[in-house]
C-alpha positions in Angstrom: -12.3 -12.2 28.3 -12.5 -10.0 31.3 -15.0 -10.1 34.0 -15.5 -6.1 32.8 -16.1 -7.1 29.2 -18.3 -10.0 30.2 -20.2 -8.0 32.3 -20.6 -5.1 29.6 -21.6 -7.4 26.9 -24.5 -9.1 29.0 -25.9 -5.3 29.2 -25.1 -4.1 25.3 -28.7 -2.8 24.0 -29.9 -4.3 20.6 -29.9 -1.0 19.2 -28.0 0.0 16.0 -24.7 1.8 17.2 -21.0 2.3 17.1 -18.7 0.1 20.4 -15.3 1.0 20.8 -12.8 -1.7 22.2 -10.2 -0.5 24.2 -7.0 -2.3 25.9 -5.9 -2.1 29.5 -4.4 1.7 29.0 -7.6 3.0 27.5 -6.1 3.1 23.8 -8.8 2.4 21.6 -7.9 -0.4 19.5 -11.1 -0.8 17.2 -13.9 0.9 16.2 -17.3 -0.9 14.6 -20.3 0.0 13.6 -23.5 -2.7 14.1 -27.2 -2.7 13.3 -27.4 -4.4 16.6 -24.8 -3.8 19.4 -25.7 -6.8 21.9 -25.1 -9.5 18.6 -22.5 -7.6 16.6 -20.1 -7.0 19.9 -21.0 -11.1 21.7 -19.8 -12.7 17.9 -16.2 -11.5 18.7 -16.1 -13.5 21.9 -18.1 -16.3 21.6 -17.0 -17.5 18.0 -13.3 -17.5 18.5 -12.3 -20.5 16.6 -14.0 -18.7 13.8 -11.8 -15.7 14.1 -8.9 -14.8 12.1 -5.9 -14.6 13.5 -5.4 -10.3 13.2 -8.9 -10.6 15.4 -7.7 -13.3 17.6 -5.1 -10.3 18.6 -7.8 -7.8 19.2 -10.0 -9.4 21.7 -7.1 -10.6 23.4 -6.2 -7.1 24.3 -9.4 -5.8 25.0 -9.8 -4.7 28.4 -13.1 -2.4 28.0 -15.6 -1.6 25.8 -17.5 1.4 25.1 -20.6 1.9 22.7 -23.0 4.8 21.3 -26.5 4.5 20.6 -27.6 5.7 17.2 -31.1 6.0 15.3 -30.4 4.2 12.7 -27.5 2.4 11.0 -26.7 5.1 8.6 -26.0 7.2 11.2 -23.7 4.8 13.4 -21.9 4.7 10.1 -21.3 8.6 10.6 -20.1 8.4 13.7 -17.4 5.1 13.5 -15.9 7.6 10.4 -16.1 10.3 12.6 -14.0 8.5 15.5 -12.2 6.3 13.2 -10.8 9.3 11.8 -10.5 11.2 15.2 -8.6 8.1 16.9 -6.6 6.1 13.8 -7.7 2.5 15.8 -4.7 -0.1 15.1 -7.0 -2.3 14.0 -9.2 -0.5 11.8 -8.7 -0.4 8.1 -7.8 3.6 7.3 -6.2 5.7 5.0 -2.6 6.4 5.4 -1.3 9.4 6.4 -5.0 9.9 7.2 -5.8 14.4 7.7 -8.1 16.7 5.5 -7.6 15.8 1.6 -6.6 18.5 -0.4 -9.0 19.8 -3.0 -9.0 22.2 -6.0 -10.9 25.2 -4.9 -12.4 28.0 -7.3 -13.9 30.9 -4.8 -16.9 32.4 -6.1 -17.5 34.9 -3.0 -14.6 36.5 -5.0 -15.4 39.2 -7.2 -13.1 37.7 -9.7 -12.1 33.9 -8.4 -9.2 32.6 -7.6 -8.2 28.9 -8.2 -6.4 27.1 -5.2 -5.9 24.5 -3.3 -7.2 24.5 0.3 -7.6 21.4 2.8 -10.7 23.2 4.6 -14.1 22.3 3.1 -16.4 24.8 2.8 -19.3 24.1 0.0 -20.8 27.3 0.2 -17.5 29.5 -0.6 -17.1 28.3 -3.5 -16.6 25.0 -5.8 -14.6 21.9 -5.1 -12.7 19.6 -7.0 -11.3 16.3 -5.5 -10.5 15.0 -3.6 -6.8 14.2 -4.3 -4.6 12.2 -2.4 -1.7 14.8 -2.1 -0.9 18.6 -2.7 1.4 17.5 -5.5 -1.7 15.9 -7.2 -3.5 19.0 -6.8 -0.7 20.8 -7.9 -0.4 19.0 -11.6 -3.6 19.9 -11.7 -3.5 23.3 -11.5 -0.8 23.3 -13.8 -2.3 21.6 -16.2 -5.6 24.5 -16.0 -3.0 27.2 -16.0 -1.8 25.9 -19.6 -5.3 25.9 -20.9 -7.0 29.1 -19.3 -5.5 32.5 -18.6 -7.3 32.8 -14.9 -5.1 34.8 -12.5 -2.7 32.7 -10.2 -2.6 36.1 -7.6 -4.2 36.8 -4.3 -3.8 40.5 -4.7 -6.8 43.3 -4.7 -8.1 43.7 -8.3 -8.8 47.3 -9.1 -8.5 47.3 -12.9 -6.4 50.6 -12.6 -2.8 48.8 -11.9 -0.2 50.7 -13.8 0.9 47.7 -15.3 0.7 44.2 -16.1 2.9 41.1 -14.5 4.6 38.7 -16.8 2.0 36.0 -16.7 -0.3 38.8 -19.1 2.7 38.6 -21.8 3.0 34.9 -21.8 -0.7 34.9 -22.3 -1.2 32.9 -19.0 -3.4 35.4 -17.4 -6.2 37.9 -18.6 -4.8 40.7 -16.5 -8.1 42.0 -15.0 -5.5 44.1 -12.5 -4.7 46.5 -15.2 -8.4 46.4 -16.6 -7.4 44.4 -19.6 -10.5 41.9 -19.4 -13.6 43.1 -18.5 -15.4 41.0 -15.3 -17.7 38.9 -18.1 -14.8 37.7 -19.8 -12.7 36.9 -16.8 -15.8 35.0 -15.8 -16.1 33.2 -19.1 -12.8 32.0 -18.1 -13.8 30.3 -14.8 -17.1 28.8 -16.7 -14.2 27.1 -18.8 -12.4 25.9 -15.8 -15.6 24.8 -14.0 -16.6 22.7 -17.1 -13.0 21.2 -18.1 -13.4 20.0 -14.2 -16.7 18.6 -14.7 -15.8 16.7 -17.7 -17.3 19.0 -20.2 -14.3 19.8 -22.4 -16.1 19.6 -25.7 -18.8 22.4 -24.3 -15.5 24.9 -24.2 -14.7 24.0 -27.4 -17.2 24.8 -28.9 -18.4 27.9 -26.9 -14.5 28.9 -28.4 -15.0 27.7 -32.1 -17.7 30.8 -32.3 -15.8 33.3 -30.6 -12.6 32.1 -33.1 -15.4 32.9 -35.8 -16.6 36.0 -34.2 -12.9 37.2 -33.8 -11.9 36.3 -37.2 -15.4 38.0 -38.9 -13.9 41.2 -36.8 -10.9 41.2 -38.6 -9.0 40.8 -34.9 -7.0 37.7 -36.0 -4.5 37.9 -33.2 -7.5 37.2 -30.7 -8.9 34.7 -33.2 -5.2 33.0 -33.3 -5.1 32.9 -29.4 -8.7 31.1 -29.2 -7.8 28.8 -32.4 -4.1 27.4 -30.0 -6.2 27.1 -26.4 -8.7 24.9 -28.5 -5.8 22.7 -30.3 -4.5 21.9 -26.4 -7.7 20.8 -25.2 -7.9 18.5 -28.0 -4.5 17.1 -26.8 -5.8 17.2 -23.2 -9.2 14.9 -24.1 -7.2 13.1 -26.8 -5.1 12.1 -23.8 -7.9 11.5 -21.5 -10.1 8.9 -24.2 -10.5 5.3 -22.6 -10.0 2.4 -24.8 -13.3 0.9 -23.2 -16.7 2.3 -24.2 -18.3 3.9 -21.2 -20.3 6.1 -21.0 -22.1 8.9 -18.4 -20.4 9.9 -15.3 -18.3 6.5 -13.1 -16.1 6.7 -10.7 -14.1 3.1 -10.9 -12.4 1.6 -7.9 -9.9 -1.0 -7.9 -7.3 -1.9 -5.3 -4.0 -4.5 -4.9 -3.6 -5.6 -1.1 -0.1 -6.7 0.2 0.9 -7.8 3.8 -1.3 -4.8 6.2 -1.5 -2.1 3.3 -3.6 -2.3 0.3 -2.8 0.4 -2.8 -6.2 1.7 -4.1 -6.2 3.5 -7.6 -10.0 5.8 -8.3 -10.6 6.8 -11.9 -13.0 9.2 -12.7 -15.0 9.2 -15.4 -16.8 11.7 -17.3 -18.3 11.7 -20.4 -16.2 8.7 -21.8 -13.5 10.5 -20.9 -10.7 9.6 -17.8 -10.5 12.8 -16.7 -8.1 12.2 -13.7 -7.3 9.1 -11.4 -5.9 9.4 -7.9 -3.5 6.6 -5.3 -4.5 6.0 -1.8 -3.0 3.6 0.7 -5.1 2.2 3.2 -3.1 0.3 6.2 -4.5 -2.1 9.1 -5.9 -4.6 6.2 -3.5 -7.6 6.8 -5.8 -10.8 7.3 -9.3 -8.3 6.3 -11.2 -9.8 3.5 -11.8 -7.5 -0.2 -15.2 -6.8 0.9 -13.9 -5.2 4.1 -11.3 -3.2 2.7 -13.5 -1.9 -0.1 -16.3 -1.0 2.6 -13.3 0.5 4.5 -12.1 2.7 1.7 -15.4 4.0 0.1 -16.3 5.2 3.6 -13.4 7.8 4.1 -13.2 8.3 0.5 -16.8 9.5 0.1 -16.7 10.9 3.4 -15.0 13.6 2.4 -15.5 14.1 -1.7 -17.5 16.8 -2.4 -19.2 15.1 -5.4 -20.8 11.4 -5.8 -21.3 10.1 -9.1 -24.5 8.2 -10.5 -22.5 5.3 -10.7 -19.6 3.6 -9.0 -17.9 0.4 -10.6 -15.9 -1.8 -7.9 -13.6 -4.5 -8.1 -14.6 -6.6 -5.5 -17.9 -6.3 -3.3 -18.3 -4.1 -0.8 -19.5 -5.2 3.2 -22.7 -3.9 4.4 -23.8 -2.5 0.6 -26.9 -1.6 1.5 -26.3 0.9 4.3 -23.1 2.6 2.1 -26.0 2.8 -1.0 -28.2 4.9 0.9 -25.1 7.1 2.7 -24.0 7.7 -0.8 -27.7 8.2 -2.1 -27.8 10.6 0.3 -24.8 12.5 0.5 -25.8 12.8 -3.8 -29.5 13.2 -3.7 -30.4 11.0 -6.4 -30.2 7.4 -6.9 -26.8 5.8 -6.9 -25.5 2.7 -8.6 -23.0 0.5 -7.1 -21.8 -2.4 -9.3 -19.2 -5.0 -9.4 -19.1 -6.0 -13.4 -18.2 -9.5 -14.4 -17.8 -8.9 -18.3 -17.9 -6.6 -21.0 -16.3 -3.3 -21.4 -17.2 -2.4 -17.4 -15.0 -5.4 -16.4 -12.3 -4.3 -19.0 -12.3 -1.0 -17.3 -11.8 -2.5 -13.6 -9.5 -4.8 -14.7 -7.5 -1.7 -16.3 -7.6 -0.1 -13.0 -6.4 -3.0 -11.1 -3.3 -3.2 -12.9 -3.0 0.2 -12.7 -3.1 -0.2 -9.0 -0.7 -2.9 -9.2 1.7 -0.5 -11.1 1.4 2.3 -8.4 2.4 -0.2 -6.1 5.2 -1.6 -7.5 6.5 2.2 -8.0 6.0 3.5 -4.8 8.2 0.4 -3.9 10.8 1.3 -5.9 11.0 5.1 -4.6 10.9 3.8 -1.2 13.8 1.8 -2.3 15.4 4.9 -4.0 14.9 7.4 -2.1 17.5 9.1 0.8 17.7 6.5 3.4 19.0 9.1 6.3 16.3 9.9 7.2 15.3 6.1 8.7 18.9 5.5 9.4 18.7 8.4 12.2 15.3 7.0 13.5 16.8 3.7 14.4 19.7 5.6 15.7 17.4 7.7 17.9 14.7 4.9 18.5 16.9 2.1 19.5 19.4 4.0 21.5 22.5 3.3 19.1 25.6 5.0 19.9 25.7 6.0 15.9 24.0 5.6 12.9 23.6 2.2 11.5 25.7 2.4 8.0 26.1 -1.1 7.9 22.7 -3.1 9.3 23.2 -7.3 8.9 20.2 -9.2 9.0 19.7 -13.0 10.1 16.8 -15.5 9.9 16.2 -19.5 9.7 14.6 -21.8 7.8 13.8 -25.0 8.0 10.4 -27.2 8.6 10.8 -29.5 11.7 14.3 -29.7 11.7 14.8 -30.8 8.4 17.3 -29.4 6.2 17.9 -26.2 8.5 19.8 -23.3 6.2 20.6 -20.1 7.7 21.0 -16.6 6.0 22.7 -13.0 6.6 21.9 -10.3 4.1 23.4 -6.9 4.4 21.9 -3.4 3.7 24.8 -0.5 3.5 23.5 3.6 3.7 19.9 1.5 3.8 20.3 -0.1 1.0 21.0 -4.1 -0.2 24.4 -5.4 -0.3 24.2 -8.5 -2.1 27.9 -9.3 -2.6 28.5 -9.6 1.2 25.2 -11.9 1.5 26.2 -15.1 2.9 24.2 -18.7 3.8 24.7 -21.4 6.3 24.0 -25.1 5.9 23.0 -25.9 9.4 25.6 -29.0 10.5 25.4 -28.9 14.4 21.7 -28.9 15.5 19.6 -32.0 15.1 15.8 -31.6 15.7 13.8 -28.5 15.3 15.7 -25.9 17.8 15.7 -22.3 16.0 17.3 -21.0 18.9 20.8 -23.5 18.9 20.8 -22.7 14.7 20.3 -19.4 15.4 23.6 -19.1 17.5 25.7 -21.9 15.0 24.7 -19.3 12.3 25.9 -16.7 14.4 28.8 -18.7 16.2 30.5 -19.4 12.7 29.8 -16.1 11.1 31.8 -14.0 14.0 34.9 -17.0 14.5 34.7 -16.3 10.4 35.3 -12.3 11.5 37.9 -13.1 14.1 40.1 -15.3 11.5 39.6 -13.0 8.2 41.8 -10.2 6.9 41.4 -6.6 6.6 40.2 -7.4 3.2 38.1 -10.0 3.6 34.3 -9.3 3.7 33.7 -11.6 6.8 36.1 -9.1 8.8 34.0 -6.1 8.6 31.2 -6.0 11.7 28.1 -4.7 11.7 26.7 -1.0 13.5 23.4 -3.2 14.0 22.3 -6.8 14.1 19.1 -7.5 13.4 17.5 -10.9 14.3 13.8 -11.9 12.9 11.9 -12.5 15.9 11.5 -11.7 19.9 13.2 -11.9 22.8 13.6 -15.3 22.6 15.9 -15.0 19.7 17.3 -12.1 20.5 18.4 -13.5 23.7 20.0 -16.5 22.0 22.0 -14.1 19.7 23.3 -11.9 22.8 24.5 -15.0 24.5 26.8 -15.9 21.2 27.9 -12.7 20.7 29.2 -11.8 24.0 31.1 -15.8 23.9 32.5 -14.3 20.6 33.4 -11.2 22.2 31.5 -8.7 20.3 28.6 -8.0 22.8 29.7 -4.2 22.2 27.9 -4.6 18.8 24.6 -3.2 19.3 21.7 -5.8 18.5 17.6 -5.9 18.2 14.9 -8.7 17.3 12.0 -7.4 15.1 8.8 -9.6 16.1 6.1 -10.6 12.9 3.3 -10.6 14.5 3.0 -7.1 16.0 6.3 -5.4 14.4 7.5 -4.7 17.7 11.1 -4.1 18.3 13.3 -5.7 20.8 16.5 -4.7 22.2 18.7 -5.2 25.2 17.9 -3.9 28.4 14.4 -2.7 27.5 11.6 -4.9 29.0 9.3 -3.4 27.0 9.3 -3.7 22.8 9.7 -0.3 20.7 6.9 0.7 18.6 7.4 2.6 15.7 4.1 3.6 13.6 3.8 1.5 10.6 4.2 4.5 8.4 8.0 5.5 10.2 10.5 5.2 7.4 13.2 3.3 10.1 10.6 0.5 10.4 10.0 0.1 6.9 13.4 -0.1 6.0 14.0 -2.6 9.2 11.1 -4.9 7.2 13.1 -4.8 4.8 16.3 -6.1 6.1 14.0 -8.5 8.2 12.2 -9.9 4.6 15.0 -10.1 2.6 16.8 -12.5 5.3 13.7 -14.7 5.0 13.3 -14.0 1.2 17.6 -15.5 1.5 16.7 -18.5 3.8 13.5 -19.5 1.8 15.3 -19.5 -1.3 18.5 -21.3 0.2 16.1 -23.7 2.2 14.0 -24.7 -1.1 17.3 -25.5 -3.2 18.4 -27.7 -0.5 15.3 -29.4 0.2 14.7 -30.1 -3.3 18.0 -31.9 -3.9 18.3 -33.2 0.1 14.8 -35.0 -1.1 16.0 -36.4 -4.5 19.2 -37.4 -3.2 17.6 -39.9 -0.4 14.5 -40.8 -2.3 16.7 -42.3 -5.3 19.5 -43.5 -2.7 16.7 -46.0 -1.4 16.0 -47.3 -4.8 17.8 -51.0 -4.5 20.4 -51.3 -7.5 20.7 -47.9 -8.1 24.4 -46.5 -7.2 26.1 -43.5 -6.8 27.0 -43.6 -10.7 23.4 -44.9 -12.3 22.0 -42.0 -10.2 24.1 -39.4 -11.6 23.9 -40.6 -15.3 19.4 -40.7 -14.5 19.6 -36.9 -13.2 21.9 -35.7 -16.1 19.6 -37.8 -18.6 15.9 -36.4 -16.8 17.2 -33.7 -15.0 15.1 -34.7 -11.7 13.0 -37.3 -9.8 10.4 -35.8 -11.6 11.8 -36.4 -14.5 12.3 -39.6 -14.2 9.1 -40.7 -12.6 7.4 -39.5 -16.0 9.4 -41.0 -18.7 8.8 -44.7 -20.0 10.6 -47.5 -19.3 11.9 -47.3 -22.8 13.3 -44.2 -22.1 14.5 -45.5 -19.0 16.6 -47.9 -20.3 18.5 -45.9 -22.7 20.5 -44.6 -20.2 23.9 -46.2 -19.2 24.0 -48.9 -16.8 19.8 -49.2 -17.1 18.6 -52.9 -18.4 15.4 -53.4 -19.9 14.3 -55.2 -16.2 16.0 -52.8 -13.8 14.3 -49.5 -15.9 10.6 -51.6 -14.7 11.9 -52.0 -11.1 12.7 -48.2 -11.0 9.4 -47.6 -12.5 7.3 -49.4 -10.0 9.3 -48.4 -7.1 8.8 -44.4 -8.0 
């Protein structure tokens, strides 16, 4: 700690507020809310064994604090959304991406309304819907509306004396007010419709059309009773698609979320009238090493920060920090009560647990179109970020594993266009380094795989060299893997070390590490070369470990040799094996009396 911050923190108020920490540049780093500044601020630098480690990091770096007074707490909640928002701290949980939602807008200063979508909040021009967590969301949406209700998709100046109508009028998509076809009660009839298929109220339409079908059809105007009889048939498809398997009931938003490395993928249902009536996927970053509580606080905050609607009740998978305070934001924001629960069992439960798979399927699908989609993109941001002389087609990848030494395996994996090449993946039994030196098996792996290059054909996997060389770790390592290459004469191969604990980038020449936000496309698909190396090594490492350890530990067993050994694994398959069988069973196998089957028995 500074003298600065001790000096700040001996004159923090005990007032509720918000305290910013900031590192030796000024950046802000974090931003907090307390109920009392003077306590809330001192436990971050008086408690650090208690810390975790994505704290430790924080208060190591912080240089300078700053705080705001507030009122009360509620409002220093306001105001840390309000800056958390304005600055994007590092080490604040916050949305990805994080700018103004989008939201489904229907103006009613119009003299007949338009439905939009806008990113600019405005309660009093008109209603809101959302928000969603993308235009493409909102988009669907509209869509699906346009397919049920003939409202007009146009900006233009209705006049009702247009010479004629556009095509949308003859596919029945629009009630051509332009031309004066609809009169301004049935146009706004239309927008009711909208309004209520938004709110949940689907059934209310239906039957509000049932008596005009009857009407129409008593009138003898069966082509107008025909149109109202197909709109109701696909709102019966829409709510027959939108019915829950568990019984809820009333208005719920449900809240679930899966949390992986420093992202966690949150999926929001909304409920209305037993009815899931749409469902949104957000992605909050910063939450490596935060607990549930903290990233469900983290996420309800921005998320109700900016919907224009609270419901009476709001079902969570896990609890949420400081409960109390968020329970009267959100009672206030509504103006009626609010219920926040966390159900155990029942149909409630059901329902969360439906929306934490849920969220566990987004997940794994955004994976997979990260994984599919154009990798040139990141390619030319590596290019441009680590000063390559060209684009990195063919990145190689290289990492160790071992635990104190002890059966050390190296890997290389190799991604192609940004993508995995597992046919040219190769492992490396480490034979040269005794003791636990990552740095000397580091270069052996590296040492054998470039006198490998030098002696293979044109043909020969081994013989084609990477545009990029990426080492898992610092400038330690990366120093270690310079020194080898230039021995093996390929310093010209351009190299970098990508560090865990900050994802900072390494390369030659450059004292200081590149940073590239966690969101950049070339960093994520540098992870990924960097985790699948591990992922290679791990694996490699356990296989060899495993059979390194049954190997020796049945070695030492006196009268057991090379061939008893063999026939006891092929019999039991492993030490395991043979530790749990009985000394009957023991002794069935070749070479095994009756007397040496007890011996092995005690012994293991």
């Amino acid at each position: 700690m500074t003298r600065v911050v001790e000096e700040q923190i001996k004159r923090l108020p005990g007032n509720p507020g918000v305290y910013l920490m900031k590192d030796a540049e000024g950046t802000i780093l974090y931003v907090g809310k307390a109920a009392n500044l003077k306590n809330r601020v001192r436990s971050y630098f008086t408690a650090a064994s208690r810390l975790t480690p994505k704290l430790a990091r924080l208060v190591n770096r912080v240089a300078e604090l700053e705080f705001f007074i507030t009122k009360t707490e509620q409002e220093a909640l306001i105001l840390e959304l309000n800056l958390i928002k304005l600055h994007h701290p590092r080490y604040n949980v916050r949305l990805k991406d994080d700018k103004t939602f989008p939201y489904l807008k229907i103006d009613t200063t119009d003299a007949w309304p338009r439905i939009y979508i806008t990113r600019r909040y405005e309660p009093e021009s008109g209603r809101y819907f959302g928000p969603f967590a993308s235009v493409n969301s909102v988009r669907q949406t509209i869509k699906v509306l346009k397919g049920l209700f003939p409202f007009r998709a146009c900006s233009k100046n209705i006049t009702g004396v247009d010479p004629r109508a556009c095509l949308e009028y003859f596919m029945g998509r629009c009630l051509a007010p332009c031309t004066g076809a609809a009169t301004r009660q049935e146009y706004d009839d239309v927008i009711q419709q909208v309004t209520l298929f938004l709110e949940g109220k689907a059934e209310n339409i239906i039957r509000e059309l049932e008596d005009k079908m009857k009407q129409a059809s008593e009138a003898l105007d069966f082509e107008r009773a025909a149109r109202y009889r197909d709109r109701i048939g696909s709102l019966r498809q829409v709510i027959e698609a939108q019915r829950i398997a568990a019984t809820v009931k009333g208005e719920q938003d449900v809240i679930a979320f899966i949390q992986e490395r420093d992202a966690a993928y949150v999926q929001v249902f909304f409920v209305r009238n037993s009815r899931l009536t749409g469902r949104e996927s957000f992605v909050l970053q910063g939450t490596e090493q935060e607990k549930p509580t903290q990233v469900m606080a983290g996420f309800l905050k921005q998320f109700y920060a900016s919907s224009p609607y609270v419901p009476p009740l709001i079902l969570l998978q896990h609890p949420a920090e400081d409960i109390s305070v968020l329970k009267q934001w959100l009672e206030g924001k509504r103006g009626a009560k609010v219920s926040i629960q966390v159900p155990q069992r029942g149909n409630r439960r059901q329902l969360v647990d439906m929306v934490a798979e849920n969220a566990r399927q987004s997940m794994e699908q955004l994976k997979i179109k990260q994984l599919a989609a154009p990798k040139a993109a990141a390619l030319d941001e590596i290019e441009k970020a680590l000063h390559l002389p060209a684009t990195p087609r063919r990145i190689e990848g290289y990492d160790i594993s071992n635990i104190q030494g002890r059966d050390a395996v190296g890997s290389m994996v190799v991604f192609e266009k940004g993508r995995p090449l597992s046919a040219h993946y190769r492992r490396f039994k480490i034979k040269t380094v005794a003791g636990a030196n990552d740095y000397a098996m580091l270069q052996e792996v590296l040492r054998r795989r470039f006198k490998r290059a030098s002696k293979g054909e044109a043909a020969d996997t081994w013989a084609i060299l990477p545009d990029l060389l990426l080492i898992d770790g610092g400038k330690g390592q990366l120093n270690a893997a310079l020194a080898v290459m230039k021995e093996s004469g390929v310093e010209h191969i351009p190299a970098a070390g990508l560090a865990k604990e900050n994802e900072e980038l390494f390369i030659p020449h450059h004292p200081e590490p590149v940073r590239l936000p966690r969101s950049s496309p070339g960093l994520q698909l540098l992870q990924r070369v960097r985790d699948e190396a591990h992922r290679f090594a791990i694996t490699y490492y356990g296989k060899v470990h495993k059979r390194e350890t049954f190997t020796s530990l049945l070695d030492s067993i006196p009268g057991i040799g090379k061939e008893r050994k063999r026939s006891l694994l092929r019999k039991f398959g492993s030490v395991s094996g043979i530790r749990n069988a009985s000394i009957q069973e023991l002794a069935t196998v070749r070479g095994i009396s009756e007397s040496r089957a007890k011996k092995l028995k005690d012994y293991l």
